[in-house]
N, C-alpha and C positions, 0 to 999 in steps of 0.2 A: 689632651692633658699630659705633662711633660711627668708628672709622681700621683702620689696619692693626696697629696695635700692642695692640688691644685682646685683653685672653685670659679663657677663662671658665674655671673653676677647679673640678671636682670636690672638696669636702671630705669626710673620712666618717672616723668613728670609728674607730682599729685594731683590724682585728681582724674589721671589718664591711666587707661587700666588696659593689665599687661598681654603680650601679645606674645605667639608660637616663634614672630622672628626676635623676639626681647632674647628668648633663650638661645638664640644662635641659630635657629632653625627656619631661612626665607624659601617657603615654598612657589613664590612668583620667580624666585634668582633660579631655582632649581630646574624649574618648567624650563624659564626662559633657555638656561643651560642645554636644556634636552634637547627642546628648536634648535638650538645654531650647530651643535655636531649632528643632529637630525639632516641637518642640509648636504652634509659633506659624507655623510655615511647615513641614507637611507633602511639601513635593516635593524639598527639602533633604537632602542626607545621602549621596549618588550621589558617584559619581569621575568622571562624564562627564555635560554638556549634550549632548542630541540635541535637533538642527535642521533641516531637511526644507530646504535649495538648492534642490531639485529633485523630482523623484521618487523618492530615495532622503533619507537621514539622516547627517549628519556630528557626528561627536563630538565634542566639545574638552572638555580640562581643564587645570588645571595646580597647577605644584606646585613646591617648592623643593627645594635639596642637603642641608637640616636642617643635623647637626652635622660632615658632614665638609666643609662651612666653616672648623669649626675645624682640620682637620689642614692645609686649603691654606695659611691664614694660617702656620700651624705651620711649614710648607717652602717658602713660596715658588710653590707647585706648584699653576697655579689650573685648568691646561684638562684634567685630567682628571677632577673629581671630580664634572663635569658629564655624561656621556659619551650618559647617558638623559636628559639635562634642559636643562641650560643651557652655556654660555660656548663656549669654542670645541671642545671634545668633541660639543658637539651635533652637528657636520660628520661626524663617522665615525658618532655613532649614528642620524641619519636614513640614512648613504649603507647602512649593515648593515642596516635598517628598507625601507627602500625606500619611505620616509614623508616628508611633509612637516611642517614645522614649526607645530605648534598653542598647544601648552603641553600642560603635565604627563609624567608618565611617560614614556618609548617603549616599556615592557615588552618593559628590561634587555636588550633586541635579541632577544626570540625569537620577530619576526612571522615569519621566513621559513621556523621549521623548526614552529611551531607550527600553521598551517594545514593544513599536508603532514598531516597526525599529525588533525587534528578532519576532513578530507576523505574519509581515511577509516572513520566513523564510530565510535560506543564511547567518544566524548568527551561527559562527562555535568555538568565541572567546571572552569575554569582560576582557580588564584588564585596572585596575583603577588605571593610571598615576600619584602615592604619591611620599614618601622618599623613593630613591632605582629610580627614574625618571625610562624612557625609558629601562635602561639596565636590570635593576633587576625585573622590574614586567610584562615586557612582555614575556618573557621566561615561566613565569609563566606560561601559557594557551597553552602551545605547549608540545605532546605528546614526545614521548625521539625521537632523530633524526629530529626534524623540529629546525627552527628558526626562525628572521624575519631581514631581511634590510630594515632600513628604511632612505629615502631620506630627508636630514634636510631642503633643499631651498624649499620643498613641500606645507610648511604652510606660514601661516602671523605671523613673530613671534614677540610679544608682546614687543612694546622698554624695556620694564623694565629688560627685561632677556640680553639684547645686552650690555646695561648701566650698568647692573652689572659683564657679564663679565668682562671689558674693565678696572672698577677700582676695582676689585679683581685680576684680571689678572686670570681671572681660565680658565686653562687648555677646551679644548671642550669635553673631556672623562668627565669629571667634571662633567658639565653644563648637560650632557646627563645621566647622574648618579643619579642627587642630585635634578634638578628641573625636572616637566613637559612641561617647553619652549612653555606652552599655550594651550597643546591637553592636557586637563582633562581626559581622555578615550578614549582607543583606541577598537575599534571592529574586529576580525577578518572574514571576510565575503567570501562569494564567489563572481566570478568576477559580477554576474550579480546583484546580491544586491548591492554590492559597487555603479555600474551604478545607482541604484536605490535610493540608497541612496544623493549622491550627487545630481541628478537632483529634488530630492524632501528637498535640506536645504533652507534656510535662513539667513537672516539678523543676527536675534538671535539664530541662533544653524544655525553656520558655520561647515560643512564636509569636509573635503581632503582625499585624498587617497595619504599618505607618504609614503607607502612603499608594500613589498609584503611578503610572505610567501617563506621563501629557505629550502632546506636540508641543515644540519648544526645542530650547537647549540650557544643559546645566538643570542645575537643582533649586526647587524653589520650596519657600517653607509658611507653612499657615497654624 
């Protein structure tokens, strides 16, 4: 966007309900993108540079706010849309991280309750619920031949994701595409931590078990 006045504009057919690349965002152009310099440059394609300071490795990556750009312009409202990433939100999400400033992600603040949880053991998977939702980033974490079904009535899900299907009219491939429908992160565990896990949440770091591990590829939903 060239000022502050500039605005990007969903158009779509009546009747035809709106979609992640309406707002400028084609996650197939994206992928595809990734394949063809994947071919020319093999070590390409990673969320994170690791680089050996020392005797150990440091990560760095980075990343942008994408399209809720467009809502801060929309209100005004620019320090929080940043809160994992940039502007002045970055301050409360390093101080809940207990991180420093690199670039990319902070993954959505759940360093501090997500180590507790893979320390002790039965953590076989963590994928971080962004753009690309459920379909595209849980695949991610599965060796070639696994997959994952996951059950949608499983959680409590957030009215804002219900209320925005309903006046989008979007599609439920959509919905399970383009948002995280309220699981910020999902763990791949074994059954006995899963147990473990859920009898030891809370109030404020709510747990479910949506789904499970199948033979297959990609994600499927019941």
């Amino acid at each position: 966007m060239s000022s502050s006045n500039s605005r990007v504009v969903a158009v779509r057919d009546e009747g035809q309900g709106l979609t992640y690349k309406d707002s400028g965002v084609d996650i197939d152009a994206d992928s595809q993108l990734v394949r063809r310099i994947a071919k020319m440059a093999p070590g390409i394609g990673g969320f994170g540079g690791l680089f050996p300071p020392c005797d150990s490795y440091l990560v760095a990556g980075a990343d942008g706010v994408g399209t809720k750009a467009m809502l801060a312009f929309e209100t005004g409202i620019h320090d929080t849309i940043g809160i994992d990433l940039v502007i002045k939100g970055i301050v409360d999400g390093c101080k809940q991280s207990d991180c420093a400033l690199l670039g990319g992600e902070r993954c959505l603040v759940y360093t501090k309750k997500v180590p507790d949880i893979v320390s002790k053991g039965g953590e076989k998977g963590i994928a971080h619920i962004t753009g690309g939702g459920f379909t595209d980033n849980i695949p991610r974490v599965f060796p070639e031949g696994f997959g994952a079904s996951i059950c949608k009535d499983s959680w409590e899900m957030p009215a804002v994701f219900k209320w925005l299907q309903e006046a989008g009219k979007i599609e439920d491939s959509e919905m399970m595409r383009t948002f995280n429908m309220g699981i910020g992160i999902v763990l791949v565990v074994t059954p006995e931590a899963a147990n473990r896990i859920l009898e030891n949440g809370s109030d404020t770091d709510k747990a479910y078990r949506i789904g499970e591990v199948i033979s297959g590829k990609g994600v499927t939903y019941c």
